[in-house]
C-alpha positions in Angstrom: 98.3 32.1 3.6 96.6 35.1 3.5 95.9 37.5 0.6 97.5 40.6 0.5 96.1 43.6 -2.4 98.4 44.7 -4.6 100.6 42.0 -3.6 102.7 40.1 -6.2 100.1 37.2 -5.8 97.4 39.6 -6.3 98.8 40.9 -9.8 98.7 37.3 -10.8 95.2 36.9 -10.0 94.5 40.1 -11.9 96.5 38.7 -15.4 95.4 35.0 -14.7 93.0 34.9 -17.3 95.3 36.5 -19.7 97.9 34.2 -19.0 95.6 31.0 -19.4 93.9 32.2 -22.6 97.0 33.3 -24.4 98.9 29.4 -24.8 95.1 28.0 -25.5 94.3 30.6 -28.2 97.8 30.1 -29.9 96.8 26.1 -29.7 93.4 26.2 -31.0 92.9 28.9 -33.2 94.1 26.6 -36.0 92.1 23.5 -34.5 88.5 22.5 -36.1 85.5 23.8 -34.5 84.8 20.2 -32.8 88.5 20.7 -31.0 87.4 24.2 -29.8 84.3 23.1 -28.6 84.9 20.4 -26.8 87.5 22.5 -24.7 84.9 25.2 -24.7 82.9 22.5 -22.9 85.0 21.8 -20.2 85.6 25.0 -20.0 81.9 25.9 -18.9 81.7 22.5 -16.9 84.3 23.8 -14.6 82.5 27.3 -14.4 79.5 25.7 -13.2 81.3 23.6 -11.2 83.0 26.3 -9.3 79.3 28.0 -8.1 77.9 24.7 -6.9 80.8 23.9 -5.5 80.5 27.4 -3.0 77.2 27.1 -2.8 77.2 23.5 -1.5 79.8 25.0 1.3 77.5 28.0 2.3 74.6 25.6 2.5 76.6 23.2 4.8 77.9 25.5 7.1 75.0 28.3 7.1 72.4 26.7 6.0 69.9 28.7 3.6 71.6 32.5 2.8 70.4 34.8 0.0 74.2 34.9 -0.9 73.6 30.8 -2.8 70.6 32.7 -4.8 73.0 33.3 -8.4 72.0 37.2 -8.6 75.2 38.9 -7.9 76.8 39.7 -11.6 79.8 37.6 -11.2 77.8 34.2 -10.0 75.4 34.5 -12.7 78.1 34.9 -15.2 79.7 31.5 -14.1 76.0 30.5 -14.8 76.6 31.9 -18.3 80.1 30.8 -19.1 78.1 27.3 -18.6 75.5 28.2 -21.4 77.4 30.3 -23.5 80.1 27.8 -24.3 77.5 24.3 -23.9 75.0 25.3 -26.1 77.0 28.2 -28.2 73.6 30.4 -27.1 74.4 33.9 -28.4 72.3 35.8 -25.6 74.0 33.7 -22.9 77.2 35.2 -25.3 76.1 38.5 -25.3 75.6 38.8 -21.4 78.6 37.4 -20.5 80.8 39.5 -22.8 79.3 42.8 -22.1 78.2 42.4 -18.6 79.8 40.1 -16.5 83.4 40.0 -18.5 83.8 43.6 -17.2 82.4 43.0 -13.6 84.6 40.0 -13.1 87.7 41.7 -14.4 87.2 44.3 -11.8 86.7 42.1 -9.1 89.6 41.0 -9.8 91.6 44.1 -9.4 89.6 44.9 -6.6 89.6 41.9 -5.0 89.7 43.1 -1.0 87.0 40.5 -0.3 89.7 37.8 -0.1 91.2 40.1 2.6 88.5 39.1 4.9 89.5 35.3 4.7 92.1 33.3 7.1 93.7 32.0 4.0 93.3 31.7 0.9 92.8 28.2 0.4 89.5 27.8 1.6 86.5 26.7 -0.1 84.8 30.0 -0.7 88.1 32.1 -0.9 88.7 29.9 -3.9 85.7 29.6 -5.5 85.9 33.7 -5.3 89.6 33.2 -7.2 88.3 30.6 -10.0 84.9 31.7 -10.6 85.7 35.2 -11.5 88.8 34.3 -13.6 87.2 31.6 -15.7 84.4 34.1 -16.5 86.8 36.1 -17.7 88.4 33.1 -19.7 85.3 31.9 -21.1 84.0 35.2 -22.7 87.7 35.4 -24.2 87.4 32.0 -25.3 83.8 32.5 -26.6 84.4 35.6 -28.8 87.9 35.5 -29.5 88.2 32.1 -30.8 85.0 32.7 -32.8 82.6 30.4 -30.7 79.7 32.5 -31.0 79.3 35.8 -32.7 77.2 37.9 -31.0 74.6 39.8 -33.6 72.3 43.1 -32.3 68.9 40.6 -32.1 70.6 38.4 -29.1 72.2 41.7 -27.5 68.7 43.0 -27.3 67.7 39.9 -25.8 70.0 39.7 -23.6 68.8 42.8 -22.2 65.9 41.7 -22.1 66.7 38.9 -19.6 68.9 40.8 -17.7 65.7 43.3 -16.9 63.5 40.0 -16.4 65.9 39.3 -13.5 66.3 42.6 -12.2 62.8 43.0 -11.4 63.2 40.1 -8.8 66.5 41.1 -7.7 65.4 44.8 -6.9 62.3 43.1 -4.4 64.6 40.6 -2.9 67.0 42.9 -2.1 65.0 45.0 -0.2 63.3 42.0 1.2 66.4 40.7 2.4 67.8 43.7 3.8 65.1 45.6 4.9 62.5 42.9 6.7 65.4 39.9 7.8 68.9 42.3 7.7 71.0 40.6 5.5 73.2 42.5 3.7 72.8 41.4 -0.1 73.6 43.6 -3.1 72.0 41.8 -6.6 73.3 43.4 -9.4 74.5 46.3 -7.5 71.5 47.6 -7.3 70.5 48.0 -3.3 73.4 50.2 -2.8 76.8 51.2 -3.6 78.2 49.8 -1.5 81.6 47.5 -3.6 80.9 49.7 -6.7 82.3 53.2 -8.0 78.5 54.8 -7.9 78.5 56.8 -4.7 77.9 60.0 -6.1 74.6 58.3 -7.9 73.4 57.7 -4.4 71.3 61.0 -4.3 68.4 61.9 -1.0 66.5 58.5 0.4 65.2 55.7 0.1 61.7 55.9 -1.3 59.2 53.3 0.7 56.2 51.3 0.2 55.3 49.3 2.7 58.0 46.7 3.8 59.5 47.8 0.2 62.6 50.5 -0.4 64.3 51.5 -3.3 66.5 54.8 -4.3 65.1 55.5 -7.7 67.8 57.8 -8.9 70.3 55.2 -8.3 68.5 52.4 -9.4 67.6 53.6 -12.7 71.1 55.4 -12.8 73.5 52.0 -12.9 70.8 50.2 -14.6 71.3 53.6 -17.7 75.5 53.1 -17.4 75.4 49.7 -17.5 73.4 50.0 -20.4 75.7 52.2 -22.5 78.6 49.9 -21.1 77.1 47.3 -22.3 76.5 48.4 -25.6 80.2 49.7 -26.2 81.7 46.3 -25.3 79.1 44.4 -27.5 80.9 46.6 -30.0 84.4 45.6 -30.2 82.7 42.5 -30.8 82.5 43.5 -34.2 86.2 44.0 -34.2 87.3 40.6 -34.1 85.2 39.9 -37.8 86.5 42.9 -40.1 88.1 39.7 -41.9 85.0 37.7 -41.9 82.0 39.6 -41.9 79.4 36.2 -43.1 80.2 34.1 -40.3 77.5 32.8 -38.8 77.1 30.6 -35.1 75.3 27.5 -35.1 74.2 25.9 -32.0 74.6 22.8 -31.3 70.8 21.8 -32.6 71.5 22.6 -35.6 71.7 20.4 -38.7 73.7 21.4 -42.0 70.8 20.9 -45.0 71.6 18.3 -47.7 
């Protein structure tokens, strides 16, 4: 079976995560916190679960590729799901609801990569199906259900991480692209080439050495994805007008006698 867009299988794919989170929020938002955690739990297992499991296939059948390093958006997100929901970490929150909620979501919608598969049912075809829609689950389930709350401290952490790892990603995918000729795109940020920032990609590549980069569209999505970023972090806030004190624990910590 092979996937069609804007097939009736496709709009499934795009309100899966809908349709899984509605029935489990009705169940447990009523449930004590252990209840919600421990399904929290598996839900981040499976997350994690779903990126090894591609990048065990890759490894087999290429051997090393860039594409099992966990810098595109969506594959670290899984990597966050896993964190987020484990050890309720608000910055692992924080990037997963305001980054990679949105860029798995779209991927989603604009899911013509699983065009370029025989059928659907294969490893990494899957993985691409799964992965994205329980990162969309798990920052519903973190945030909605009241998992973590995300405060302005961990959001500016959590841009501070994401920056830590753009640095790297920014040299590798130039090193990648430029000196071996792959064709890797971390964070979006070699080209835009699968994203809506075309008209960002302004004159050429400046180089240094075996280095490239386009500054003006570098620094351009790094500046929307910013503001993005900070707009979704807000209808955080939305989901506590009721219950403005309540506070995230992780799962270190110990209630004082």
């Amino acid at each position: 079976m092979r996937f069609e867009m804007w097939s009736v299988w496709h709009f499934l794919l795009i309100f899966a995560p809908i349709i899984i989170f509605i029935p489990l929020y009705f169940i447990l938002r009523k449930r004590s916190d252990k209840t919600k955690y421990i399904v929290g739990v598996v839900i981040g297992i499976i997350s994690i679960g779903i990126l090894i499991m591609r990048n065990i296939d890759i490894y087999v059948t290429n051997g090393f590729d860039p594409e099992i390093i966990p810098l595109q958006v969506c594959h670290f997100g899984n990597i966050m799901v896993f964190i987020a929901l484990i050890f309720k970490s608000k910055i692992a929150t924080s990037i997963l609801w305001t980054l990679n909620l949105l860029a798995a979501f779209a991927s989603l919608v604009y899911a013509d990569a699983l065009e370029g598969y025989q059928t659907i049912w294969c490893i990494r075809a899957q993985a691409y199906i799964w992965g994205h829609i329980f990162i969309v689950l798990g920052a519903f389930y973190a945030v909605i259900l009241k998992i973590v709350r995300i405060d302005f401290k961990s959001f500016l952490l959590g841009l501070g991480v994401l920056v830590l790892l753009v640095i790297p990603s920014i040299i590798l995918n130039s090193y990648f692209n430029d000196v071996l000729g792959y064709s890797i795109n971390y964070f979006y940020l070699y080209d835009s080439n699968g994203v809506p920032f075309e008209f960002l990609y302004i004159g050429e590549r400046a180089q240094y050495g075996w280095f490239t980069i386009n500054w003006i569209y570098t620094l351009s999505v790094m500046g929307i994805f910013i503001v993005i970023m900070y707009g979704i972090y807000n209808l955080q806030k939305l989901f506590y007008l009721k219950d403005k004190t309540y506070e995230t624990h992780n799962i270190f910590y110990k209630e004082k006698n």
